[in-house]
N, C-alpha and C positions, 0 to 999 in steps of 0.2 A: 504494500500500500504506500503509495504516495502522501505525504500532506505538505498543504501549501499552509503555510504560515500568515494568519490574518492577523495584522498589529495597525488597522487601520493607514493602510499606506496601497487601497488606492489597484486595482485592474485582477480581483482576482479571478473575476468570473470568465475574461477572458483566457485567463491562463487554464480554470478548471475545464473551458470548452474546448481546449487545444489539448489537455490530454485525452479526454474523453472521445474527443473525434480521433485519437490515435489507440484508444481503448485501453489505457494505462488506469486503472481503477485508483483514485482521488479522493480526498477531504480535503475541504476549507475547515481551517481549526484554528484558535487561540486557545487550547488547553494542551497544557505541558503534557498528559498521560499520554494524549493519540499521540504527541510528536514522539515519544520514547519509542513508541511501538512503531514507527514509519520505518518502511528500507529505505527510502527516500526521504529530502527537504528539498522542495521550493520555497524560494525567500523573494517571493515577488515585490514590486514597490514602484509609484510615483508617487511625486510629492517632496515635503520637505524633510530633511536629513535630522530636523526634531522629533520624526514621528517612528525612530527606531527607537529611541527612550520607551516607546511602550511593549518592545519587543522584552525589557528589563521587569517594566513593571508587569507583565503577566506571565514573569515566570520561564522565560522561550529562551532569552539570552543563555541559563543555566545548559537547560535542555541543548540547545544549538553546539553549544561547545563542548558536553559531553557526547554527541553524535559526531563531531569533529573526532574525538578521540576514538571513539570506537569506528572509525571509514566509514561510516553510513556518509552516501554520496549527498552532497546538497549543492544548491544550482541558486546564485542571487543574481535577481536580475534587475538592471535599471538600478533603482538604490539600494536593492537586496545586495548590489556588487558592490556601491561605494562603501556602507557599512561595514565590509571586511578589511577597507584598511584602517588606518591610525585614527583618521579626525575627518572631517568635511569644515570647511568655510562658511556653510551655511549654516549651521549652527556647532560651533568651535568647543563650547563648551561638556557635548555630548563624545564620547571617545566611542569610536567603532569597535570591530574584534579584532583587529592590530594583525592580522593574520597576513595581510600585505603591507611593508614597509608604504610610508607615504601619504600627503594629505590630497584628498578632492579638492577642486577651487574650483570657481566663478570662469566661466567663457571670458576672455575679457571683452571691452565693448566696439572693440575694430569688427566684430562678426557679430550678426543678429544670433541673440538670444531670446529665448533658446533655439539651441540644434536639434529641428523638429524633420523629421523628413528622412528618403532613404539614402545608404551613404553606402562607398564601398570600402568593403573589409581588405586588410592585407593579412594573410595568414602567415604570422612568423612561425609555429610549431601547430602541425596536427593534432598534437594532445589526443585527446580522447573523445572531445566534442565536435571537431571540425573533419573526423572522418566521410570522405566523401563530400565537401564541402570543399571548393577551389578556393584560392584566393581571388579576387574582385567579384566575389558576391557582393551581394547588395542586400544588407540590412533596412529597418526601422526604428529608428532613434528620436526621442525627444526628451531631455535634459539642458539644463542648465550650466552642470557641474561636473567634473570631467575628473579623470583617475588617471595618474604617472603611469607612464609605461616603467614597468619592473621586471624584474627575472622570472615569475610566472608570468610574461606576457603571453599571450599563443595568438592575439592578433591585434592588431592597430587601425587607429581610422583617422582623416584628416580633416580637421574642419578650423583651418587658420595654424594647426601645428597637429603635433602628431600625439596623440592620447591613448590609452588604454581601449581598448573593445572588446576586449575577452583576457582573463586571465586564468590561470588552475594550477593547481595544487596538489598533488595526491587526489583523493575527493573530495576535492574543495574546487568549486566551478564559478565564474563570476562572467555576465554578460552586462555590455550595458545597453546594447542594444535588446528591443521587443522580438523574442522568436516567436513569442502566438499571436505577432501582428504582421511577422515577416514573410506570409506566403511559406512555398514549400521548404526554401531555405528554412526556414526559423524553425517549421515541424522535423525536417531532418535532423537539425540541433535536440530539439526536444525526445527525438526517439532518442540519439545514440546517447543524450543521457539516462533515460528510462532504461536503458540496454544496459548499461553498465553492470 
């Protein structure tokens, strides 16, 4: 069983319809028991980078990082990914899961913000996600805030410089880009992590 983690942050029902249409059996949850019991985490998210503080306060933060410990694969997407590193600029004083060296920031204002719209991927490493998936695919993306390319990077994107668009980790998986809003690319993504 999959669960996708509800903390108020925003597209769940699209991500429950893109598993279901790929038949991967799902819960939308905010209770820590189902998440312990998931083989899977979805850590879906738009919106603002305050609205993982509730990931704290119901309990999920705990749960999240002891399934980090035990490989139970988890997939954050959009600010499900920012949240895995150090901090975000959007709200500075809330600390991520530090799991990726580096802070999010602010687009700066020489590019319209936000970066809404489809963009192309550069694949630096196939990982585990990008099986089957070229590089200059063309994602879904709308954000604000944007994430360092680091040593887990596995692909990059350009919008005024070059930023994050996929990182991983062991099973630890970070998109920032929409795969249940990116057409069959974004389902292909979606299966070969349900595959894992």
């Amino acid at each position: 069983m999959i669960a996708i983690l509800d903390y108020d942050a925003g597209n769940l029902t699209s991500v429950k319809k893109a598993m279901e249409y790929l038949g991967y059996p799902c819960v939308v949850t905010s209770h820590p028991h189902e998440v312990e019991l998931a083989d899977k985490i979805i850590l879906p998210g738009v919106g603002h980078f305050s609205a993982t503080s509730n990931l704290e306060a119901r309990g999920l933060s705990t749960v999240v990082r002891n399934a980090i410990a035990r490989d139970i694969p988890l997939l954050g997407i959009c600010l499900g990914m920012q949240w895995m590193f150090e901090r975000s600029d959007e709200a500075p004083e809330i600390p991520g899961l530090a799991w990726f060296r580096g802070q999010c920031r602010r687009f700066p204002d020489r590019v319209k913000v936000p970066h809404v719209g489809w963009n192309q991927l550069r694949v630096r490493d196939r990982g585990r996600l990008f099986r089957s998936i070229p590089s200059g695919t063309f994602m879904y993306f709308t954000h604000s805030y944007w994430a360092p390319v680091v040593e887990g990077t596995t692909a990059e994107c350009e919008y005024g410089f070059t930023f994050s668009a996929a990182i991983e980790r062991g099973n630890l998986f970070g998109v920032q880009f929409h795969p249940e809003k990116s057409g069959d690319p974004g389902l292909t993504l979606l299966r070969n992590f349900c595959e894992l």
